[in-house]
C-alpha positions as CSV (number, residue, x, y, z in Angstrom):
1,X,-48.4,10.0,104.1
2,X,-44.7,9.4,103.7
3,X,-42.8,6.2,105.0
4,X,-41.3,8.0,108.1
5,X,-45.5,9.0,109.2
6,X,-46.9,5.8,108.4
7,X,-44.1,3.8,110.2
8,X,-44.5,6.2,113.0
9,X,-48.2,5.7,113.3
10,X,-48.4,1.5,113.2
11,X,-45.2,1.6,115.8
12,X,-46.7,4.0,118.6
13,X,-48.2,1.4,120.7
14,X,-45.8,-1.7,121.0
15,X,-47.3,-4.1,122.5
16,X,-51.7,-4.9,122.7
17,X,-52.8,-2.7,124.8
18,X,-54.6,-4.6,128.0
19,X,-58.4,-4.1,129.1
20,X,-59.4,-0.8,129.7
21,X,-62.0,-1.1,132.5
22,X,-65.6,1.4,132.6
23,X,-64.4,3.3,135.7
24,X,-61.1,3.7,133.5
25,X,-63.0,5.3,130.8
26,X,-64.8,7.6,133.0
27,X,-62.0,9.3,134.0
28,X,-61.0,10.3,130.4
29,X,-64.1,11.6,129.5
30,X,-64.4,14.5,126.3
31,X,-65.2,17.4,127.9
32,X,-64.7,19.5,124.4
33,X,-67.0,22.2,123.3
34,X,-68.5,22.3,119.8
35,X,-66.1,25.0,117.8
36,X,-68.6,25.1,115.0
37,X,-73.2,25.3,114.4
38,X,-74.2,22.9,112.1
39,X,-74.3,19.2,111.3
40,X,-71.8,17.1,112.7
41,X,-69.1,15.4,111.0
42,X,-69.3,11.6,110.9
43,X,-67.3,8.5,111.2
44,X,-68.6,5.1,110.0
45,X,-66.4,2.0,111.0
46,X,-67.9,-1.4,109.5
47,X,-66.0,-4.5,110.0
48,X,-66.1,-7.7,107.6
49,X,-68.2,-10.8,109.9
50,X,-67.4,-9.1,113.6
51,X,-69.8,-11.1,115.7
52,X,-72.7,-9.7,118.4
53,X,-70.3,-11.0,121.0
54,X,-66.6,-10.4,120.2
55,X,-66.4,-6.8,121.9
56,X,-65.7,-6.8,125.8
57,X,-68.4,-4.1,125.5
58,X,-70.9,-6.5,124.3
59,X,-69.4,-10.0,126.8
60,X,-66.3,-11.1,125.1
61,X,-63.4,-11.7,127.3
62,X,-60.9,-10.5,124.4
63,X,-59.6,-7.2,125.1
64,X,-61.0,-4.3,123.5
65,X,-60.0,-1.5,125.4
66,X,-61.0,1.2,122.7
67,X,-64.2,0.6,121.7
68,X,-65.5,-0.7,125.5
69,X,-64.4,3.4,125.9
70,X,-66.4,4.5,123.0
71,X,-69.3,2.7,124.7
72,X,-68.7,3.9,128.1
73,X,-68.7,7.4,125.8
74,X,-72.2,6.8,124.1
75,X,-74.6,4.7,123.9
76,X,-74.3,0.9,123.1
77,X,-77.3,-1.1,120.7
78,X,-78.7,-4.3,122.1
79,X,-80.5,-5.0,119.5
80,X,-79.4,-3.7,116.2
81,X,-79.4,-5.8,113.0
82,X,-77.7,-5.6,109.6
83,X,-79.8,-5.8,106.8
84,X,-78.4,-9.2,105.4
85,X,-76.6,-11.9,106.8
86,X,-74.0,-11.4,103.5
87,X,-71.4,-8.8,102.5
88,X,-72.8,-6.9,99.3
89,X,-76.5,-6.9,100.0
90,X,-75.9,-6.3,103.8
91,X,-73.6,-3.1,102.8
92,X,-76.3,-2.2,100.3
93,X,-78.7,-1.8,103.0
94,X,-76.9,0.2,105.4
95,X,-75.5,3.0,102.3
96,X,-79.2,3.4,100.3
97,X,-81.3,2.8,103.5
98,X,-82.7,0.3,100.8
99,X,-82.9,-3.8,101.1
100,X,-79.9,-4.9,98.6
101,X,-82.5,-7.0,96.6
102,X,-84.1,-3.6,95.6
103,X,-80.7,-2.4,94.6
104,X,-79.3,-5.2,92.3
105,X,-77.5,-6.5,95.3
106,X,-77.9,-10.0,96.4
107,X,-75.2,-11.9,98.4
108,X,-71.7,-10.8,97.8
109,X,-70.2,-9.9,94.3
110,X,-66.8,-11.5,92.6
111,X,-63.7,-9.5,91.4
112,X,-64.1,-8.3,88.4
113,X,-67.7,-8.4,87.7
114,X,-70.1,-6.0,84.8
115,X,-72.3,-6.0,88.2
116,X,-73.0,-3.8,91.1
117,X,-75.3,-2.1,93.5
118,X,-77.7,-0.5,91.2
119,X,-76.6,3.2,89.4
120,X,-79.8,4.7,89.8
121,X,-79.6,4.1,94.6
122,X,-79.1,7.1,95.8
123,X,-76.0,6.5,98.5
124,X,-75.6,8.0,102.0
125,X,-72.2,9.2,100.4
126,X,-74.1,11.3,97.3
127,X,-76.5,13.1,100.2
128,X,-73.3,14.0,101.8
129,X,-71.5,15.2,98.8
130,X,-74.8,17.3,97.4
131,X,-74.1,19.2,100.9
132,X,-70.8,20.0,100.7
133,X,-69.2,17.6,103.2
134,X,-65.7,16.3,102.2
135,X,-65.7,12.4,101.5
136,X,-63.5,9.4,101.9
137,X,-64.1,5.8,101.6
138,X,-61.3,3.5,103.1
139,X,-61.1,-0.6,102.9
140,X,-63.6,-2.8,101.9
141,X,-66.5,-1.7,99.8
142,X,-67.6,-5.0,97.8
143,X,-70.4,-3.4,95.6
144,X,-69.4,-3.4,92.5
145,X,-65.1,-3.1,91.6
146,X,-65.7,-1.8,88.0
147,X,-65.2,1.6,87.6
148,X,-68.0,2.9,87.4
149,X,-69.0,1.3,90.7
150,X,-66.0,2.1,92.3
151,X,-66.5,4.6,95.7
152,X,-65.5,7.4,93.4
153,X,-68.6,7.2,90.9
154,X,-70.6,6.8,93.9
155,X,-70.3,10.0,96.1
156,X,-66.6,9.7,97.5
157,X,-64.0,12.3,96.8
158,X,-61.5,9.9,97.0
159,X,-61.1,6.0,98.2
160,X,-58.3,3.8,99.5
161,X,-58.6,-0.2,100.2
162,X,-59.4,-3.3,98.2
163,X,-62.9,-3.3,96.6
164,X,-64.2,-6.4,97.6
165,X,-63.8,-9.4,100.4
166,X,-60.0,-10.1,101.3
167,X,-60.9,-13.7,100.6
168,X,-61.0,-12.6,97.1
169,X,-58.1,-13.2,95.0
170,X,-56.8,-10.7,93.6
171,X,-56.4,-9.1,96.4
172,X,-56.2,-5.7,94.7
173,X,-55.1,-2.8,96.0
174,X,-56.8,0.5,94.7
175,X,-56.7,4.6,95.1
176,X,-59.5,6.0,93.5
177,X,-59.7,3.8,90.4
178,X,-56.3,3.0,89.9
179,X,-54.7,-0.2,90.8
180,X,-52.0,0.3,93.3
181,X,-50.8,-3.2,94.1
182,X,-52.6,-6.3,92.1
183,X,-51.9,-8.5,95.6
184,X,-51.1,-6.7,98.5
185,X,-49.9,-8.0,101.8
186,X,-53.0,-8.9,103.5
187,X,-51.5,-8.4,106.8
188,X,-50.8,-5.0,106.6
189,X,-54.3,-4.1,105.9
190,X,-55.8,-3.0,109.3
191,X,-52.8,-0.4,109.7
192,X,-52.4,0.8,106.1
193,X,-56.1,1.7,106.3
194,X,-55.9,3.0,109.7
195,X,-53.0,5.6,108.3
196,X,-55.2,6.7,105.4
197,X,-57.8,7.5,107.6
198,X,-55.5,9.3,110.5
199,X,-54.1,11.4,107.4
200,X,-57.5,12.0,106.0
201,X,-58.3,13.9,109.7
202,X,-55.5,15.3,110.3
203,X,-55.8,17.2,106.9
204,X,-59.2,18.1,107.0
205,X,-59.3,21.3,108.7
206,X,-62.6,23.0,109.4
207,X,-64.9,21.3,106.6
208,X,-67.6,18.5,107.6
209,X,-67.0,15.2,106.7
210,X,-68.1,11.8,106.2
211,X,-65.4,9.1,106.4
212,X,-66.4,5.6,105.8
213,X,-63.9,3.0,106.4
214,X,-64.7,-0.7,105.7
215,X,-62.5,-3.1,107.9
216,X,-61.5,-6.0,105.8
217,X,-61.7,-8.3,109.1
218,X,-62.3,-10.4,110.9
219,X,-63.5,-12.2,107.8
220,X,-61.9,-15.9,107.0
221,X,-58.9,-16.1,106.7
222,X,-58.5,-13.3,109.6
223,X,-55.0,-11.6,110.1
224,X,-52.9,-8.9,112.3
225,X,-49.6,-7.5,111.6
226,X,-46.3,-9.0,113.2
227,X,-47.1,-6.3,116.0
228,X,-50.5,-8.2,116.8
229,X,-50.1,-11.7,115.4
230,X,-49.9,-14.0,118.6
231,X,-51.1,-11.8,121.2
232,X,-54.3,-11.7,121.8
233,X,-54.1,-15.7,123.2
234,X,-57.3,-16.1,121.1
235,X,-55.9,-16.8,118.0
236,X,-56.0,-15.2,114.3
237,X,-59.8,-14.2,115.0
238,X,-59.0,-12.4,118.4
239,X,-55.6,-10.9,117.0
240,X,-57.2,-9.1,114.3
241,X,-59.9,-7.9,116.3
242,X,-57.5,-6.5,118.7
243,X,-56.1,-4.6,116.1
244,X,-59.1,-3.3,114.6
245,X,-59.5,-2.0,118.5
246,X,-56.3,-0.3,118.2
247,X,-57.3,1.3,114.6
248,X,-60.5,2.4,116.4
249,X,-58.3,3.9,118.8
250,X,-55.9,5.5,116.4
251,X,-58.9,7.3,114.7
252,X,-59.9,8.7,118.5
253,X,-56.6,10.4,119.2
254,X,-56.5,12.2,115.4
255,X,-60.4,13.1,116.4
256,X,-59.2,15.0,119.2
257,X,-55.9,15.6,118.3
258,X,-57.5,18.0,115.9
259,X,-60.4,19.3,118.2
260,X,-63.0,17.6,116.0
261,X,-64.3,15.6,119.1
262,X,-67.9,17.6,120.0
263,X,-68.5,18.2,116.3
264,X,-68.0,14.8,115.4
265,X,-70.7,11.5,115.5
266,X,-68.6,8.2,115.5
267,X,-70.4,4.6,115.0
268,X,-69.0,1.6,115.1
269,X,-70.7,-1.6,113.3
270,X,-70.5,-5.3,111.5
271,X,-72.1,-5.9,108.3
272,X,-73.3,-9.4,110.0
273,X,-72.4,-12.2,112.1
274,X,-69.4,-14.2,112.5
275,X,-68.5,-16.6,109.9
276,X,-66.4,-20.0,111.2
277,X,-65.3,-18.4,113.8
278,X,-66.0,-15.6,116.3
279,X,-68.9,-14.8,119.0
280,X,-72.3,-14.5,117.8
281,X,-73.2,-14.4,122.0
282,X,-76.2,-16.3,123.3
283,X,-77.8,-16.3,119.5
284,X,-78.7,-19.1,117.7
285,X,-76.5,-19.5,114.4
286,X,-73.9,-17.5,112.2
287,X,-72.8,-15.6,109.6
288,X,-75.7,-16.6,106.3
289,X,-77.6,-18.2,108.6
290,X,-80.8,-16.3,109.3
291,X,-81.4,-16.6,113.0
292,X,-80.4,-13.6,114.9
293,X,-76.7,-14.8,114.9
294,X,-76.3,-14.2,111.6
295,X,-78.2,-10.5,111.8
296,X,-77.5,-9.0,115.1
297,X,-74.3,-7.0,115.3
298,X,-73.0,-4.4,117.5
299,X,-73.5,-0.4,117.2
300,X,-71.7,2.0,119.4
301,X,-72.2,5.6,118.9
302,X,-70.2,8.7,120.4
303,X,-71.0,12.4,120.1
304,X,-69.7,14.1,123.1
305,X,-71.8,16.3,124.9
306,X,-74.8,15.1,122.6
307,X,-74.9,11.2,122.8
308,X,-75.1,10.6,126.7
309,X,-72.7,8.6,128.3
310,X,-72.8,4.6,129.5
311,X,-76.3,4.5,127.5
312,X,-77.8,0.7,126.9
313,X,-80.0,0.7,123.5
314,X,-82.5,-2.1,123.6
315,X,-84.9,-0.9,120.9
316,X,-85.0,-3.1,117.4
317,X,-83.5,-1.1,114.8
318,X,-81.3,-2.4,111.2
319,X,-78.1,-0.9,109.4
320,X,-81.4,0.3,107.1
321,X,-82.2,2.9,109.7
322,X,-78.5,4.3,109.3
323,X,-78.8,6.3,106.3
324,X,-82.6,8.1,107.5
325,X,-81.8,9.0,110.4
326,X,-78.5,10.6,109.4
327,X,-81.0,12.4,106.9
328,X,-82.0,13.8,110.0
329,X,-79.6,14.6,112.1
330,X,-77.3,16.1,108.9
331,X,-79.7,17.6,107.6
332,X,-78.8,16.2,104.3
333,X,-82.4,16.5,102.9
334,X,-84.3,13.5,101.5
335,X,-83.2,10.3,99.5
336,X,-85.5,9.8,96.0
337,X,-86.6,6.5,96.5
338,X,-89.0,5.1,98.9
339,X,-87.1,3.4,102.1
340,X,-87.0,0.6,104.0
341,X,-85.1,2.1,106.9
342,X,-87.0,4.7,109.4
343,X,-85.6,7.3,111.0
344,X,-83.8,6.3,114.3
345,X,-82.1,9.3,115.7
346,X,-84.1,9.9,118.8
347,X,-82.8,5.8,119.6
348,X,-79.1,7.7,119.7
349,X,-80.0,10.3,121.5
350,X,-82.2,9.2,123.7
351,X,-85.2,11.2,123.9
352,X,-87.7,9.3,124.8
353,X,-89.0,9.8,121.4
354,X,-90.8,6.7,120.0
355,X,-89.6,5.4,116.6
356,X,-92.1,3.9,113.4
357,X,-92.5,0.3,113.6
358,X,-91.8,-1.4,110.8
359,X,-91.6,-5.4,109.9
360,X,-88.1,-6.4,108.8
361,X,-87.3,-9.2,106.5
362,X,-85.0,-11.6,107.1
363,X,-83.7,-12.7,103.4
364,X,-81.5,-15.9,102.9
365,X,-78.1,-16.7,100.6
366,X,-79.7,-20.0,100.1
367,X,-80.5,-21.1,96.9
368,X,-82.1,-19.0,94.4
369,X,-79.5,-16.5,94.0
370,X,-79.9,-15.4,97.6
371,X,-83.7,-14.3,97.0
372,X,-85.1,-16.4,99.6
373,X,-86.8,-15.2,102.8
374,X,-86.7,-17.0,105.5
375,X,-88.2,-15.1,108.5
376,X,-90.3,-11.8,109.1
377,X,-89.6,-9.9,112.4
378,X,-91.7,-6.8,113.9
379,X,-91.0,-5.7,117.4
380,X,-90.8,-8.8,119.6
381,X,-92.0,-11.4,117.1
382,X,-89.9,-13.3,114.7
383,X,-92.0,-15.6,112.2
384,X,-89.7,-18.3,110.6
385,X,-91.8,-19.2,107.2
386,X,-88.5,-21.3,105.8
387,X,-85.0,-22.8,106.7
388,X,-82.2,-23.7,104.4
389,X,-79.5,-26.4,103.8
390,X,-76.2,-26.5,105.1
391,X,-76.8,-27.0,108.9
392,X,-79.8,-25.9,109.3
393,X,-82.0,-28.8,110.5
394,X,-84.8,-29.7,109.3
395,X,-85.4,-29.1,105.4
396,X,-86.9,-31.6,102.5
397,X,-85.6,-35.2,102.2
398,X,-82.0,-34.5,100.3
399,X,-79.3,-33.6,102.9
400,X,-77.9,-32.2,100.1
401,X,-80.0,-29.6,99.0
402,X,-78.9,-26.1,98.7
403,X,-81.5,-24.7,98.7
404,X,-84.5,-23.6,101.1
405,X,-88.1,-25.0,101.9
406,X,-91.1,-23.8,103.1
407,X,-92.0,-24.9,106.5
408,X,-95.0,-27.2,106.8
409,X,-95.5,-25.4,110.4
410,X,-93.7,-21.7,110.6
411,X,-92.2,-21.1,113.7
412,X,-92.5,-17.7,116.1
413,X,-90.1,-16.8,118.6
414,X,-90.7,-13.9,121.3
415,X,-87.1,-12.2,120.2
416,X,-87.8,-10.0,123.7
417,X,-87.8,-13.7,126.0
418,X,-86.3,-15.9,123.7
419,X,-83.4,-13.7,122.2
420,X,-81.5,-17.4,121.1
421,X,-84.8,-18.6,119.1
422,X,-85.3,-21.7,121.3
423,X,-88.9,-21.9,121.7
424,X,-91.3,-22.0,119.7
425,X,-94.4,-20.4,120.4
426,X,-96.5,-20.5,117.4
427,X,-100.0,-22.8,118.6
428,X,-100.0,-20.5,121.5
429,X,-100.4,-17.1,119.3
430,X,-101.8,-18.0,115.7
431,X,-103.5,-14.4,115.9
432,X,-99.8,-13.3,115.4
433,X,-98.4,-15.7,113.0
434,X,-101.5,-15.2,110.9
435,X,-100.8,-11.3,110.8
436,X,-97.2,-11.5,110.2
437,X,-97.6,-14.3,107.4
438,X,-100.1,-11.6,106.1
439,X,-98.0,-8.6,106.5
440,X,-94.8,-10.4,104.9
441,X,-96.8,-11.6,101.6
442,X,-97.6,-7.6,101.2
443,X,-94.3,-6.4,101.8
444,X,-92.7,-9.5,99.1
445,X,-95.3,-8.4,96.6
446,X,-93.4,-4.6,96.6
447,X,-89.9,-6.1,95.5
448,X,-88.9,-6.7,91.7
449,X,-90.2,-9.5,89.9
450,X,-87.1,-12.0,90.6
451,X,-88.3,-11.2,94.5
452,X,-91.5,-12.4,94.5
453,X,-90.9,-15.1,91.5
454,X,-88.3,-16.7,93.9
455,X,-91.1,-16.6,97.1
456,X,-93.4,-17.9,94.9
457,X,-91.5,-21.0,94.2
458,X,-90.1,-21.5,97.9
459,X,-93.5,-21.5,98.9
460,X,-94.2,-25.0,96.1
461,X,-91.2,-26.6,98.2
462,X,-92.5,-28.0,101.3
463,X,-90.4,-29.0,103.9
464,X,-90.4,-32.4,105.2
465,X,-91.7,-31.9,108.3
466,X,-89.1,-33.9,110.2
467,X,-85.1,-33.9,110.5
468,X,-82.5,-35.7,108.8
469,X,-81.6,-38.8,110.0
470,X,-79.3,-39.1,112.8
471,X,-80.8,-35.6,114.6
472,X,-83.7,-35.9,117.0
473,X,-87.0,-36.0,114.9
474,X,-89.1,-32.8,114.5
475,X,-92.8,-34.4,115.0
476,X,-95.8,-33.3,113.0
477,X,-98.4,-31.4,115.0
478,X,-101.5,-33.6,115.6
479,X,-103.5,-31.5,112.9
480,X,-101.1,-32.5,110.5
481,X,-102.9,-34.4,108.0
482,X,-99.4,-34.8,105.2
């Protein structure tokens, strides 16, 4: 894209675009036909620590005009986690359909490290390339920067954006595997990437594709461009949301511009909750923290005339479902590993369909090298088995620890009644935290060695049993005998 294009494209909307209300929406409905049989082409948006609540879609009062459209187009995920609550592993999880930890991915990895999401995963991107589709990879991808982890070794046909978190120095600049600009303004990200990716579609022409395009924020230290800095009146966090919004909206028009609309499957996504700042919503904690406000994101999706309109999605599902159930619905055959996600498809369409259920665990950054679990979930039920340092109440005697301990009493939650984790109902079900404690040892004993040596060991380090001083004390139950 030439100077004259790109400066044409970030200048077409002047000021932020105000709230876009539902009935709004409805009244600029697609009413395009499908010009082609087959599987659809898709769009994947992911953005870097965007919280449950910072959509107006999803409560937030900042403006997001685009995608509260795209939900008033589709169907809208209530409860939809991410795999991890950090970068790497949680992106690992959503592109093999495979828990990072599986994958050689465990929290987030540094610039120039040997190390990246294991050679031998099978990516959603190499399914789509065995099949013909054309495939791009735009912004953040943060597993692995050395070349042979690089987007292009992994199933993209080509890749534009900075390969890792944009809190990252250097913040390096790449096409393909060559290194454009060593630091790059990181204010012009959101548009820079949003021009790749309106070029990429309006050069397409009739071949599928997959397009994958990694929002570098609203991570810490979040930013806009001069055109969006000050405007949202919620600060640097709402100002760069706003203009991912506007990107989102960008990569609408250039759908439909080019009549790919009814053939093409949009979804929209976080990799995990919000870090210092940002809406988690009514959850309990944030971004590494495993309580659902660190886990639950949004997911819109948009297929016109296939997805139906104004649809509310309130079944569990995980960023590990993605890659299955686009198995299914693009017909992109199977993946060669065994996978942790299940096939979700009939939850975007809406058939009525029922879905496997399947325990999900919740792993934790702290201590260990990030191989810590903290909490099993299935359905309704949460089972909290550990808690970590930093913030997170009650641990062993050293406020200082950073790493995690094993609860002398685990903790269950009712995720359905108690969505923000503030009651514990464990003495009142011990038929359910039995079979979850059970079911989570099983699944443990499947990952690698470092896995289950690491749940071993958090299992030797018993809690306390009571908060640090100066929070209100956590007492013992009366069968307590430590």
């Amino acid at each position: 894209m030439d100077r004259r294009k790109f400066l044409a494209l970030v200048g077409s909307s002047v000021t932020v675009p105000s709230a876009l209300g539902l009935e709004a929406a409805a009244e600029t409905k697609v009413h395009a036909q499908r010009k082609r049989k087959g599987p659809p082409n898709v769009v994947v948006m992911i953005c870097d620590d965007l919280g449950f609540g910072d959509l107006g879609c999803y409560g937030s009062k900042l403006a997001t005009p685009n995608l509260d459209r795209m939900a008033a187009e589709g169907v809208r995920f209530t409860r939809f986690n991410a795999g991890h609550p950090i970068c790497s592993a949680s992106r690992a999880a959503l592109l093999t359909g495979r828990y990072g930890l599986r994958c050689n991915t465990a929290g987030a990895f540094p610039p120039n490290t040997p190390r990246g999401t294991s050679l031998d995963e099978t990516l959603l991107s190499d399914l789509f390339h065995a099949k013909g589709f054309k495939t791009k990879a735009i912004g953040k991808w943060h597993l692995g920067d050395a070349p042979e982890y690089l987007p292009t070794s992994r199933g993209f046909d080509s890749y534009f954006g900075i390969p890792y978190s944009v809190d990252m120095h250097p913040t390096r600049l790449v096409r393909d595997k060559k290194i454009l600009e060593e630091e790059t303004d990181p204010k012009q990200l959101t548009p820079r990437y949003t021009a790749e990716a309106v070029e990429f579609l309006d050069h397409v022409g009739g071949d599928p594709f997959f397009l994958y395009l990694g929002f570098s924020y609203p991570h810490d230290p979040p930013m806009a461009s001069d055109r969006f800095a000050g405007k949202s009146g919620l600060g640097d966090q709402g100002d760069s949301i706003a203009e991912i919004d506007w990107s989102a909206g960008e990569i609408f028009k250039a759908i439909e511009r080019n009549g790919l609309g009814a053939d093409t499957l949009v979804m929209f996504t976080s990799d995990h909750g919000p870090w210092f700042q940002g809406n988690p919503g009514a959850l309990r904690g944030r971004k590494a923290s495993t309580f659902e406000g660190g886990f639950r994101v949004p997911l819109i999706a948009r297929w016109p005339g296939v997805i139906a309109e104004r649809r509310v999605e309130e079944t569990p599902c995980s960023n590990l479902d993605v890659l299955p159930s686009l198995m299914k619905v693009c017909r992109l055959g199977s993946s060669p590993k065994a996978l942790d996600g299940v096939d979700a498809s009939a939850l975007l369409f809406g058939t009525g369909d029922t879905i496997e259920e399947r325990a999900r665990i919740y792993f934790s950054p702290m201590g260990d090298h990030s191989l810590d679990v903290h909490c099993i979930r299935k359905g309704d039920w949460k089972l909290r088995v550990a808690q970590g340092a930093g913030g997170e109440v009650y641990l062993n005697d050293s406020a200082s620890s950073p790493t995690s301990a094993w609860l002398q009493h685990p903790e269950l939650y009712n995720l359905g009644l108690d969505p923000a984790e503030s009651y514990d109902v464990a003495k009142y079900h011990p038929e359910k935290v039995a079979a979850l404690m059970a079911e989570l040892d099983a699944l443990v004993a499947t990952f690698p060695p470092d896995v289950t040596e690491a749940y071993a060991s958090l299992k030797s380090r018993l809690g306390a049993g009571t908060t640090r001083a100066g929070a209100s004390p956590r007492l013992p139950s009366p069968s307590a005998s430590q």
